[in-house]
C-alpha positions, 0 to 999 in steps of 0.5 A: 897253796893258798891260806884259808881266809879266816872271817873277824869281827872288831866289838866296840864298847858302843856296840859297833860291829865291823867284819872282815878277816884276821890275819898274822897270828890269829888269837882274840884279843881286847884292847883302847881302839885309836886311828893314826893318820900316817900314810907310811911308816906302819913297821915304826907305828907297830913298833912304837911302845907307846901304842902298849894296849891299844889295837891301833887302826891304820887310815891309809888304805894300803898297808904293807907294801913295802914290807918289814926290815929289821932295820927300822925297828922302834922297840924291840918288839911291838906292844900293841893288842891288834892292827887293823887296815882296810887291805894289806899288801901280800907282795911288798917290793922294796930291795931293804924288805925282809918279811912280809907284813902278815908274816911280822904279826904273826911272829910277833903275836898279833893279832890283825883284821882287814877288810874293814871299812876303816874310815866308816870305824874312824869317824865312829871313833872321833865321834864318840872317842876312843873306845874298847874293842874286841877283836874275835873269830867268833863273834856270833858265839859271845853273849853280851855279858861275856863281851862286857866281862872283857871290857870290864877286866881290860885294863891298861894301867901296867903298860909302862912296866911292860915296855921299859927295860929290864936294866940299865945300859950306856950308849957312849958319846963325848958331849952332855951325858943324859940320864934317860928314863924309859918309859918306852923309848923309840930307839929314833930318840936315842939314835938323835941324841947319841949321833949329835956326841951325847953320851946316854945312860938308860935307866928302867922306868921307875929308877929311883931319884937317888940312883939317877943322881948317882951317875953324875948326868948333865940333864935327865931326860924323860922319854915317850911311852903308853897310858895315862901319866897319873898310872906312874906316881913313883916316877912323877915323885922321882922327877920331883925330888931330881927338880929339887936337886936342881938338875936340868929337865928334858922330855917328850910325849908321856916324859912332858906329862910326867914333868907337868905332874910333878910341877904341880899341873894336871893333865887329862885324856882327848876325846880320841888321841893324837895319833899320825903325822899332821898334826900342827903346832904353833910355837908360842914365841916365833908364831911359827907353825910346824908340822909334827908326829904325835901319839898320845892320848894325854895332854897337860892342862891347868899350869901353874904360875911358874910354868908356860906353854912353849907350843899350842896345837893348832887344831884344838888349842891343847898344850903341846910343850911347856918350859918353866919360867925360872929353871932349867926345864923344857919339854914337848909333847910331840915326836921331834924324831918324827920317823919316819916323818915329818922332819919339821921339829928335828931342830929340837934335839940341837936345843936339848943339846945345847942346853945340857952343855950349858949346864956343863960350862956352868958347872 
């Protein structure tokens, strides 16, 4: 028997109306629209938490059709708003598919929309830059003043309460010992540190300076995750007082814009994000250029004297890793797990490693 095809609109704050049809569980629903430019990957992109908030649009045409597995989840569950393609694939074949991608939505509660003409909505988007948007099954049936109320109550600033743990928990190894601050982590993360022997305590987002130090780590390492850096100010003082200690620092993405805070740089928002799995970067030492996995709509500006950028994105010159000049500290913005792909900066978590042994033979 075939489902009966729901009609649904995507309401952008610029007034940009796109129809088309819901699918997975149909609910309305608002949230930041952003575009990612990866061709696979789409159960990693609706599992990754720092999508928290947003309605994430997917730029390849096709999505869906390889199915779900368990298997390649990034988090427990997703946290993104809404899912929108241009056409989903309802007979995924793959021998590791275990549910078809409607059917994951809908178990998860989100809300998707095809049908759309995604690229004509991507080039809005890097036009006028990430925007709220609204998607609903009765567009005709709300009043500008309804739609602004939506807009103007949506807020994003709780996301990292949202995604991190509720308590801690170890993943055993005999190398280095991470103490890790979820903010969101992707489990890819964690499955790289831990299969190269680091042993990692995972402490909940806003864990106090004093409990981290009491485990006794090697390094603290600072993790991924969604919304703007300057919506965590405790964690930013918690990094701070652990610097002070003299604790080495390690971190990516949200976990590199925390450390510049609390070294005394700023950060600010991209007209529109990075977001997929092409975005070059050069490193500032070699020259060398590779290919990375990013998502995030935050980048670090404005250095202080004691810092330096150690990669620079080649598309448009933002900070993309700095380290500091004088102590123990490095941290990328970029994805180094980069699953599913690209695998190019992957060499990164030997150097995490081998920097926090070097603290242990120091010790």
């Amino acid at each position: 028997m075939l489902k009966k095809k729901v009609k649904a609109s995507l309401i952008l704050e610029n007034g940009r109306v796109f129809t088309g049809m819901a699918f997975g569980y149909i609910k309305e629903t608002v949230g930041e629209v952003v575009f990612t430019t990866n061709m696979t990957g789409y159960q990693e992109t609706l599992t990754d938490p720092s999508y928290a908030g947003q309605i994430v649009v997917m730029t390849f045409p096709l999505i869906g059709n390889y199915g779900i597995n368990l298997e390649d989840m990034e988090s427990r569950k997703p946290f993104l708003r809404g899912f929108i393609v241009r056409e989903k694939c309802d007979v995924p074949n793959n021998w590791r598919c275990e549910m078809d991608l409607e059917g994951f939505l809908r178990q998860n509660k989100v809300m998707g929309l095809e049908g759309i003409d995604t690229r004509a909505l991507t080039r809005v988007l890097r036009d006028n830059g990430t925007m709220k948007g609204i998607i609903t099954t009765r567009a005709k049936d709300l009043t500008q003043s309804q739609i602004k109320q939506k807009f103007d109550t949506y807020t994003n600033r709780h996301a990292v309460e949202e995604v991190t743990i509720p308590e801690k928990y170890v993943l055993n190894g005999n190398g280095p010992h991470f103490a890790v601050l979820d903010f969101g982590i992707k489990h890819s993360i964690l499955k790289e540190l831990n299969k190269r022997g680091c042993k990692l305590t995972v402490f909940p987002a806003f864990t106090t300076a004093e409990e981290i130090l009491e485990c006794k780590p090697d390094v603290l390492f600072l993790a991924n995750g969604p919304g703007d850096p300057e919506d965590v100010p405790s964690a930013v003082e918690n990094v701070k007082k652990i610097i002070d200690a003299g604790l080495p620092i390690l971190g990516i993405c949200l976990g590199n814009q925390i450390v510049a805070l609390a070294l005394g740089c700023k950060t600010k928002r991209l007209k529109f994000g990075h977001h997929g799995g092409n975005h070059p970067v050069r490193e500032v030492d070699t020259g060398k250029v590779f290919v990375t996995s990013q998502n995030h709509e935050f980048v670090v500006c404005d250095l202080t004297n004691d810092v330096e950028a150690s990669f620079i994105n080649i598309n448009d010159n933002s900070i993309e890793g700095i380290r500091h000049k004088t102590k123990p500290i490095y941290t990328v913005q970029f994805h180094p797990e980069a699953s599913p792909g690209p695998l190019d900066v992957q060499f990164l978590f030997n150097k995490f490693v081998k920097m926090s042994e070097g603290v242990r033979r120091n010790a």
